[in-house]
C-alpha positions in Angstrom: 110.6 85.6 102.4 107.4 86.2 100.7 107.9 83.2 98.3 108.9 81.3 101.1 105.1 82.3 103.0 103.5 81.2 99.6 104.9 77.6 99.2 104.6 77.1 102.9 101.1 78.0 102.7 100.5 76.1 98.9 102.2 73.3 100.3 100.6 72.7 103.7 98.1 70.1 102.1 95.1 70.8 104.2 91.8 70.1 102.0 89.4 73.1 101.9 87.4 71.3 104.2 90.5 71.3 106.8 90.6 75.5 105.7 87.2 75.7 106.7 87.2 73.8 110.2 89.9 75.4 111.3 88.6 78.8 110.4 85.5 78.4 111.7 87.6 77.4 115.3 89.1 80.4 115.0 85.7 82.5 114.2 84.5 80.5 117.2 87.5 81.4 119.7 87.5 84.9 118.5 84.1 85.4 119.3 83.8 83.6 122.6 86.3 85.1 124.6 85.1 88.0 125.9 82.7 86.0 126.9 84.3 84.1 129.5 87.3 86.0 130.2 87.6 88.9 132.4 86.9 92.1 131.3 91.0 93.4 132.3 91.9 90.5 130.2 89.5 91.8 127.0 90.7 95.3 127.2 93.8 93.8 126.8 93.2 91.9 123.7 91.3 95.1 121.7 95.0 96.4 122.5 96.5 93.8 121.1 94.6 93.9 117.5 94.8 97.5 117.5 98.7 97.1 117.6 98.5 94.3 115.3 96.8 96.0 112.6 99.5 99.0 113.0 101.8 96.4 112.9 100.6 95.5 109.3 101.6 98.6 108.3 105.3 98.6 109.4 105.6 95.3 108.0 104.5 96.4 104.8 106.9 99.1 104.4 110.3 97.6 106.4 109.1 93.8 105.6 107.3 93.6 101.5 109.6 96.4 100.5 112.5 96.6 101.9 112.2 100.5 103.4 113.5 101.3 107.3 110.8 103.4 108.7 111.4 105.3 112.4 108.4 107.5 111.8 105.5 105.0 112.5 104.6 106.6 115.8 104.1 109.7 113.7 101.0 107.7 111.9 99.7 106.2 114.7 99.5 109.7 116.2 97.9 111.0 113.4 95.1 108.3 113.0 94.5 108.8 117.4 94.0 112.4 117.1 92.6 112.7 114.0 89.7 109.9 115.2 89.5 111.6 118.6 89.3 115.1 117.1 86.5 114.2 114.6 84.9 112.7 117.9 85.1 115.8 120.1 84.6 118.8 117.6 82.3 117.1 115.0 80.6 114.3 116.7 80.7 111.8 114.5 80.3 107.8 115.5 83.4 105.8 116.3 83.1 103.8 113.4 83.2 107.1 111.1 86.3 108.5 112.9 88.1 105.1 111.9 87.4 105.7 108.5 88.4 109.5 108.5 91.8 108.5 110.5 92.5 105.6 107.6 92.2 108.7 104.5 94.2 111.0 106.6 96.8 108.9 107.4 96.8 107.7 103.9 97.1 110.9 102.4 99.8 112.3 104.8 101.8 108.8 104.4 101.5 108.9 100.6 103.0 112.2 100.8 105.5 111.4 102.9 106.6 108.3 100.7 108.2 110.2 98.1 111.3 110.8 99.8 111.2 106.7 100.1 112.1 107.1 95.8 115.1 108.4 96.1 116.5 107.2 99.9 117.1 103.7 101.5 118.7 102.3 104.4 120.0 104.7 107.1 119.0 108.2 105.0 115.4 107.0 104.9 115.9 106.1 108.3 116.7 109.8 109.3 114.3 111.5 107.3 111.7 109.1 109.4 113.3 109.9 112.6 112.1 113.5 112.1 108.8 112.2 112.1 109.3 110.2 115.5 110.8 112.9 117.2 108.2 115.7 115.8 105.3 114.5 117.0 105.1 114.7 120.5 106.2 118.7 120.1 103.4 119.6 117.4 101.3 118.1 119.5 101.9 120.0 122.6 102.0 123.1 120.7 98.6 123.4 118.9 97.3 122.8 122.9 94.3 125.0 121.7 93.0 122.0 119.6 94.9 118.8 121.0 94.9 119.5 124.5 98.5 119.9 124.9 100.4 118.1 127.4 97.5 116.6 129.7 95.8 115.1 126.8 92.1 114.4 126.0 89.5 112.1 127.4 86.9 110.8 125.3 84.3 108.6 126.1 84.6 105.1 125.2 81.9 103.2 123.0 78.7 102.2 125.0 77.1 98.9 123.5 73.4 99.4 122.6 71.1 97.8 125.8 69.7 95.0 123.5 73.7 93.3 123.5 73.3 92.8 126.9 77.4 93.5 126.3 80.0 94.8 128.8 81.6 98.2 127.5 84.9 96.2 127.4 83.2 93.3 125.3 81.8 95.8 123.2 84.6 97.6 122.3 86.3 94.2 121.3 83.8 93.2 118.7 84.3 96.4 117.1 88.2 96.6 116.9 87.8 92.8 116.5 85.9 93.6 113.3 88.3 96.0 112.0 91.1 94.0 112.5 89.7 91.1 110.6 89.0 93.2 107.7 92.5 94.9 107.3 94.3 91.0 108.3 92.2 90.5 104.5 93.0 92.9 102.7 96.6 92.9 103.6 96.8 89.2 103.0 95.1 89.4 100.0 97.3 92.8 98.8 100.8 90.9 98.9 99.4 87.7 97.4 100.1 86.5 93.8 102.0 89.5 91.5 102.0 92.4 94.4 103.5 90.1 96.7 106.2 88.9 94.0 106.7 92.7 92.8 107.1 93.2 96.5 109.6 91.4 96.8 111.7 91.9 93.6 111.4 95.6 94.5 113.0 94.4 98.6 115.9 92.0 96.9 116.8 93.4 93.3 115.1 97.0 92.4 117.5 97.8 89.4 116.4 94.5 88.3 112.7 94.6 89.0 112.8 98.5 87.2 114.0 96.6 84.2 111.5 93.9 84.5 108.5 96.3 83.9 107.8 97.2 88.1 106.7 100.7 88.8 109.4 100.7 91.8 109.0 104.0 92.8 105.1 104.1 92.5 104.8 100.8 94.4 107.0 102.3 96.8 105.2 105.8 97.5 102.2 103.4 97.8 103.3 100.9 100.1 104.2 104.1 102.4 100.7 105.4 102.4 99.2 101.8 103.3 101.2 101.2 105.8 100.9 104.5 107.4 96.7 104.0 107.1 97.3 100.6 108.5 99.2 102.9 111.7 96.5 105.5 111.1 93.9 102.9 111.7 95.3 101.0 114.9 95.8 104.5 116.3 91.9 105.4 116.2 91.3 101.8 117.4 93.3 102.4 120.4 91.1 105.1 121.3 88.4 102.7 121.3 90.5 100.6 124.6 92.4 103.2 126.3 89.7 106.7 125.7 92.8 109.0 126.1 94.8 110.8 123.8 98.3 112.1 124.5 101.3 113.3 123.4 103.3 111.5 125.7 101.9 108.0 124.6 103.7 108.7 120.7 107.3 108.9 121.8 110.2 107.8 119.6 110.3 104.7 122.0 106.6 103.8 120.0 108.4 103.4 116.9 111.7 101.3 118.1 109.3 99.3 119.9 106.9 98.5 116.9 110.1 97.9 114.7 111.3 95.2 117.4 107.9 93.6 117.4 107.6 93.4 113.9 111.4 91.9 114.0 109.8 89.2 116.8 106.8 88.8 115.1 108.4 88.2 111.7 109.4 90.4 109.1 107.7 89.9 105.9 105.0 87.8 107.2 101.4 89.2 107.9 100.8 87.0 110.4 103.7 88.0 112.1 101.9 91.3 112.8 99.3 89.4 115.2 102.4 88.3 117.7 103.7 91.9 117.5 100.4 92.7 119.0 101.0 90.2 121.2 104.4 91.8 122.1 103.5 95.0 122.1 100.7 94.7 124.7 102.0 92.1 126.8 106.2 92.0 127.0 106.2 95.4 129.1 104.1 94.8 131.5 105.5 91.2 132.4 109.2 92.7 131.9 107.6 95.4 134.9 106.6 92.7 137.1 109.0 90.8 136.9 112.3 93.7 138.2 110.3 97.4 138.1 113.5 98.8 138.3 115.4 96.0 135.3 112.1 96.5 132.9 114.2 97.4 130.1 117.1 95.1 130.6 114.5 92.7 131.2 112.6 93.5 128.1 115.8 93.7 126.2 116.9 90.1 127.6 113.8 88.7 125.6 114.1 91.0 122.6 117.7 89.4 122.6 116.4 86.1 123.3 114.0 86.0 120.6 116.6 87.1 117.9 118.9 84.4 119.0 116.8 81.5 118.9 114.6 82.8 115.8 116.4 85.3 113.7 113.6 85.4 111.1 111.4 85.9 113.7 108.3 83.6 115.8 106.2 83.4 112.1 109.0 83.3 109.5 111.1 80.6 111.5 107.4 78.3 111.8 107.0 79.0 108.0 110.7 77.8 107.7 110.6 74.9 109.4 107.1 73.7 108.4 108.8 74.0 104.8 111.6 71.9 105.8 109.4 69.6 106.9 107.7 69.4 104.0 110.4 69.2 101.7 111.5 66.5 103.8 108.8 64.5 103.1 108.0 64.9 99.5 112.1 63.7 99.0 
């Protein structure tokens, strides 16, 4: 897949000055909309980057490498509280608790990687699933510190006077920034050798051990990056929602980010933006559509989406625009 993304992209023969216009379209677009959309509408999209960037994560660990992770929720979790925690008890800026929830969740997920050297498939799966499922209780039980079962409210970022901003609009440039940085490095990570190690490590370990690849270390690595990448879209929820609570890291988090990735496209970064897109927006149309069919109706598209693009919305455009390409150098 990843060597696939590569030649698509290699091949697409737009000049650097094409790169550039349509980058700064996007910079342009990026930057405009909370500017003429409503503010219900720009909560929505700091959402949807804030799941993206979590996203990232998962497809770095089930997509690059090849591992089935259930325990994502677990790192969202931990980058929400640990933000939210640094907020209330230390008062430190919203920009530091992002930071502070990225090396937490890095150090817990590197940790929690080595089991990933040994285990694949459905035993990694269940080690993970006692991550998902653990949550939710720890939280409720240290209620002296978390807040238990009702949660905590935290005040969301105020945008300095001179902006002239909206809290909402505010709130989106800064996720908005965050997001761009960790769409970079994660591109930039799996490009050139990583991304081919990646991969070797996904398709052919024994093989990729004998070439020379640290499997195991890339493997306890890729673990704790993806788990900050969680870590980080966790405290960049906060920014959106202000609330933290056990209740809103179930299991169901986890299956739902794995079928978003799935959608979005496994093994593609950009894939990750439409899981966002997914994330935030499928539940609430599948609601309003039948209130009482939301999950069959939800399922239905998740079904949908498979059938009609198994790789998944990126990796079947990256197919195809290869295709297309091939077909024209013949």
């Amino acid at each position: 897949m990843n060597a696939n993304v590569n030649m698509a992209l290699g091949n697409s023969r737009w000049t650097p000055a094409m790169k550039g216009v349509a980058w700064l379209a996007a910079a342009i677009v990026l930057i405009g909309l909370p500017l003429v959309v409503p503010g219900y509408l720009t909560f929505q999209l700091s959402g949807v980057m804030a799941y993206a960037v979590a996203a990232i994560g998962l497809n770095l660990i089930t997509g690059y490498v090849g591992l089935i992770s259930l325990g994502h929720n677990a790192f969202f979790a931990l980058g929400a509280y640990t933000a939210a925690l640094s907020i209330v008890y230390f008062n430190v800026h919203y920009i530091t608790s992002v930071f502070l929830a990225a090396i937490v969740s890095f150090v817990v997920g590197y940790l929690a990687g080595f089991p990933a050297q040994r285990l694949r498939g459905l035993y990694l799966a269940l080690i993970t699933l006692v991550l998902a499922v653990s949550v939710a209780p720890v939280i409720k039980h240290f209620k002296d510190v978390t807040g238990g079962m009702p949660g905590m409210v935290l005040e969301r970022p105020t945008p300095p006077e001179w902006t002239g901003l909206t809290r909402d609009a505010w709130i989106y440039y800064m996720v908005l920034m965050f997001a761009v940085i960790c769409f970079y490095l994660a591109k930039n990570f799996v490009a050139g050798s990583t991304g081919r190690a990646l991969t070797a490590i996904r398709l052919a370990p024994l093989a990729a051990s004998s070439m020379g690849v640290n499997v195991n270390g890339y493997k306890v690595l890729i673990f704790g990056l993806g788990s900050m990448m969680a870590g980080i879209g966790g405290a960049l929820f906060n920014f959106s929602l202000g609330f933290v609570g056990p209740d809103s890291y179930t299991l169901m988090l986890s299956v739902s980010f794995l079928a978003a990735v799935v959608v979005g496209g496994i093994g593609t970064i950009w894939g990750a933006l439409i899981a966002g897109m997914f994330l935030q927006f499928i539940p609430t149309y599948a609601s309003e559509i039948s209130e009482a069919l939301a999950g069959a109706v939800y399922g239905g598209i998740l079904i949908a989406c498979m059938f009609f693009m198994p790789k998944g919305i990126a990796g079947t455009w990256i197919e195809r625009r290869q295709q297309r390409l091939k077909a024209k150098d013949e």
